[in-house]
C-alpha positions as CSV (number, residue, x, y, z in Angstrom):
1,X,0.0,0.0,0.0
2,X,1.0,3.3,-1.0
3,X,1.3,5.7,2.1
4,X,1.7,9.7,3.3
5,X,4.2,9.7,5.8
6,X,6.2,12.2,7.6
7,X,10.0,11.4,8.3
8,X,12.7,14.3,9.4
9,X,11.1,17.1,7.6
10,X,10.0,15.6,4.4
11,X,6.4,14.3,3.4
12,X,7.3,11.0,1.4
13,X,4.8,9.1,-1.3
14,X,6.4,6.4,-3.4
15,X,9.5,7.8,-4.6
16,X,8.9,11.7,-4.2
17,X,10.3,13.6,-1.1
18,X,8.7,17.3,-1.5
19,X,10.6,19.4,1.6
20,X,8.2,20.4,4.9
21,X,8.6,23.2,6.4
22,X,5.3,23.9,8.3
23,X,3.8,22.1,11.5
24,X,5.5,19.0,12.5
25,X,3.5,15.8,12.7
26,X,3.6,16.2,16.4
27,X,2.3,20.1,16.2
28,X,-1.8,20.7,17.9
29,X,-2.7,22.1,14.5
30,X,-1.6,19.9,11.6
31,X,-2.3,20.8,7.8
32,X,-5.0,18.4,6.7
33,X,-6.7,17.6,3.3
34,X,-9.5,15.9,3.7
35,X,-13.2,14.4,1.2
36,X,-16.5,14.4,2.5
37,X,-17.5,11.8,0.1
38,X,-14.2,9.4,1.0
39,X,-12.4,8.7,4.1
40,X,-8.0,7.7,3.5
41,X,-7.4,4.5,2.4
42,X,-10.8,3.7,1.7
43,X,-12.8,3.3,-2.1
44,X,-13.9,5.7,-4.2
45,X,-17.5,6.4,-5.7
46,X,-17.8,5.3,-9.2
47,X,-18.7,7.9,-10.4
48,X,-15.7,9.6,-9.3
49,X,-14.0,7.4,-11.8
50,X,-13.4,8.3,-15.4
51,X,-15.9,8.4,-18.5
52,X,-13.9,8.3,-21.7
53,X,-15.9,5.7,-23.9
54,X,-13.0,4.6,-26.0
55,X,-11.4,2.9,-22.5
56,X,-13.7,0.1,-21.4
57,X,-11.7,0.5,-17.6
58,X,-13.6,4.1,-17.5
59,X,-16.6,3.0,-15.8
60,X,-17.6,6.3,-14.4
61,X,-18.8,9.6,-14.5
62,X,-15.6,11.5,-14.1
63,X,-16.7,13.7,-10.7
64,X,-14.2,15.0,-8.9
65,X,-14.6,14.2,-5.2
66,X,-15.3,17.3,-2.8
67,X,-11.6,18.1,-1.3
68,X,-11.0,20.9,2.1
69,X,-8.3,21.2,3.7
70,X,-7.1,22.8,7.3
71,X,-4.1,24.1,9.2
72,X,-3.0,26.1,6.3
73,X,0.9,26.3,7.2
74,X,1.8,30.0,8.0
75,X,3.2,32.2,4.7
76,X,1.0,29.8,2.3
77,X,0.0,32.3,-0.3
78,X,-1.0,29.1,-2.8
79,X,-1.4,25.6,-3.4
80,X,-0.6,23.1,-5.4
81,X,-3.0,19.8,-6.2
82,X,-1.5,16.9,-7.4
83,X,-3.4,13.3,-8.3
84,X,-1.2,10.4,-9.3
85,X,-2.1,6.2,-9.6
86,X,1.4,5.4,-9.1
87,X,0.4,1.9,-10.0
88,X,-1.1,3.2,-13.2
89,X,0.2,1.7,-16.5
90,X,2.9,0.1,-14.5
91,X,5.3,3.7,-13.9
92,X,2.7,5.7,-12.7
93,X,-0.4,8.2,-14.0
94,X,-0.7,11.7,-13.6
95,X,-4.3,12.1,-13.6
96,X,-4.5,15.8,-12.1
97,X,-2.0,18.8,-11.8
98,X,-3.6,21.8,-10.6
99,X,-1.8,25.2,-9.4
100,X,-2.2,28.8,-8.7
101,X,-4.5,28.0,-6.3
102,X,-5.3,31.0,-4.2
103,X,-4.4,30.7,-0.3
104,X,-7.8,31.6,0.2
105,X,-9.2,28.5,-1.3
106,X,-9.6,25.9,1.1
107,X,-12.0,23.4,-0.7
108,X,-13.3,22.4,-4.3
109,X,-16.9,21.0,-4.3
110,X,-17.9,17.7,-5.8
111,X,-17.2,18.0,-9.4
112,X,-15.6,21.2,-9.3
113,X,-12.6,20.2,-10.9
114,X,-13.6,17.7,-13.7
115,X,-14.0,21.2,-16.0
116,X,-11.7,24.2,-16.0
117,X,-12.2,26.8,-13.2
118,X,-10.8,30.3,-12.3
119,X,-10.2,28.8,-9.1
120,X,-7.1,27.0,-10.4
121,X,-4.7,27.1,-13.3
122,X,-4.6,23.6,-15.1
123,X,-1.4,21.7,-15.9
124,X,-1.3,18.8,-18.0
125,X,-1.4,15.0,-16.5
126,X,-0.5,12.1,-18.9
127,X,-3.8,12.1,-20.8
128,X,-2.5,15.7,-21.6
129,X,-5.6,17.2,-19.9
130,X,-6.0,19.8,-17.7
131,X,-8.7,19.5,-15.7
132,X,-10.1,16.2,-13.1
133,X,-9.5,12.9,-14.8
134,X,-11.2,10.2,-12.9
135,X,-9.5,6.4,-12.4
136,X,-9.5,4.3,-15.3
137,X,-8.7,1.3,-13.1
138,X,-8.3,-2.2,-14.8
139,X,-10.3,-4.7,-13.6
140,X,-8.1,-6.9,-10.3
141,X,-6.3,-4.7,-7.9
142,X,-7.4,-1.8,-6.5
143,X,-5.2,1.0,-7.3
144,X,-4.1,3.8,-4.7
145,X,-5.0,7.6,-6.2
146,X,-2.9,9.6,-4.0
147,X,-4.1,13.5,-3.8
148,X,-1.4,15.5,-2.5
149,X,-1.8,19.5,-1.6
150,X,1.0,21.1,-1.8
151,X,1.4,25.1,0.1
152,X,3.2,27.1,-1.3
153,X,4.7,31.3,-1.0
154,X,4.6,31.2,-4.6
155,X,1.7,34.1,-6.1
156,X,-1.0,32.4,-7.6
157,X,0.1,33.6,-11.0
158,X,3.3,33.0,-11.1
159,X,3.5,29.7,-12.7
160,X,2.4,29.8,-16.4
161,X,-0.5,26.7,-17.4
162,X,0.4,23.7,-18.7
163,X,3.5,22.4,-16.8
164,X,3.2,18.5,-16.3
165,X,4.3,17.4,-12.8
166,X,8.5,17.5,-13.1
167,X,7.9,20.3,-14.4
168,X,5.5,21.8,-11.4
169,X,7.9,20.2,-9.0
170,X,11.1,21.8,-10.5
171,X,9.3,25.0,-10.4
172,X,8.1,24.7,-6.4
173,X,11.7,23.7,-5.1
174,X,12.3,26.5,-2.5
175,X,8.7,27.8,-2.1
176,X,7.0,24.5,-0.6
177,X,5.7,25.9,3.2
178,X,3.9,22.2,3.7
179,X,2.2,19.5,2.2
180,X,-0.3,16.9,2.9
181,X,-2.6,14.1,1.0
182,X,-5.4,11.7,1.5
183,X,-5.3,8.3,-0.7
184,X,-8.6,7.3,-2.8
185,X,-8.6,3.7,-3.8
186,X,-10.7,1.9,-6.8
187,X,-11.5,-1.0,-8.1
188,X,-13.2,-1.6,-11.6
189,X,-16.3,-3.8,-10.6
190,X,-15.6,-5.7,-14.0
């Protein structure tokens, strides 16, 4: 299983280390992203999954799940939203990149995000969209979507659209005041 964790400063998922400088683990008020319509480590709604016709593994309606978060780490002036299936097509899917998120955001409603919104400015995932892109599991397995928010002291328009992940995570080295994620799984009920 894929997990969040929290070791000497840095907020590890798979193979990515982003650098943590807000609350520790340990601090009264920790920075918290959270879904009213899933609880960490447990399944998704189908119909958060994705709808493209041409994939019979999209067996859903492509809604973004509601997102908040809490305990915004002090300085955070934007965030950063970041939705990968590391297990995806065996090295990993990018299915959301999302940036330029105002610090005075704190949430996205259910299918906010599966359509482009002022709130955000879209980057592009591997299916070279730029908006929500719901699991397109294979049937077996579930797979672990890993949802990572990101703060940073970056403006919200600083960072031009279209950067794929690298390239988002080049671009926040420096400015990253704390992260945090929640894990969806799903599993194609073929």
């Amino acid at each position: 299983m894929i997990s969040l964790r929290h070791i000497g400063g840095l907020l590890l998922t798979g193979s990515l280390a982003l650098a943590f400088s807000g609350p520790s683990a340990n601090a009264q008020a920790v920075f918290t992203i959270t879904s009213s319509s899933f609880k960490d480590g447990a399944l998704l709604a189908k119909k958060n999954a994705g709808d493209n016709k041409s994939n019979p593994n999209c067996v859903g309606e492509n809604v973004s799940p509601p997102l908040s978060w809490t305990n915004v780490p002090a300085g955070t002036t934007s965030f950063a939203l970041v939705m990968t299936d590391p297990e995806g097509r065996g090295i990993g899917v990018d299915h959301w990149i999302a940036y330029g998120i105002p610090a005075s955001v704190t949430s996205f409603a259910e299918g906010e995000t599966s359509k482009p919104s002022d709130k955000y400015v879209g980057g592009i995932g591997t299916a070279k969209q730029s908006i929500y892109m719901g699991p397109c599991t294979p049937p077996g397995s579930p797979h672990h979507y890993t949802f990572v928010l990101i703060a940073t002291d970056l403006d919200p328009k600083a960072l031009p659209p279209g950067l794929t992940k690298l390239e988002l995570f080049d671009k926040l080295t420096g400015h990253v005041k704390g992260s945090t994620g929640i894990i969806g799984l799903f599993k194609n009920p073929l």
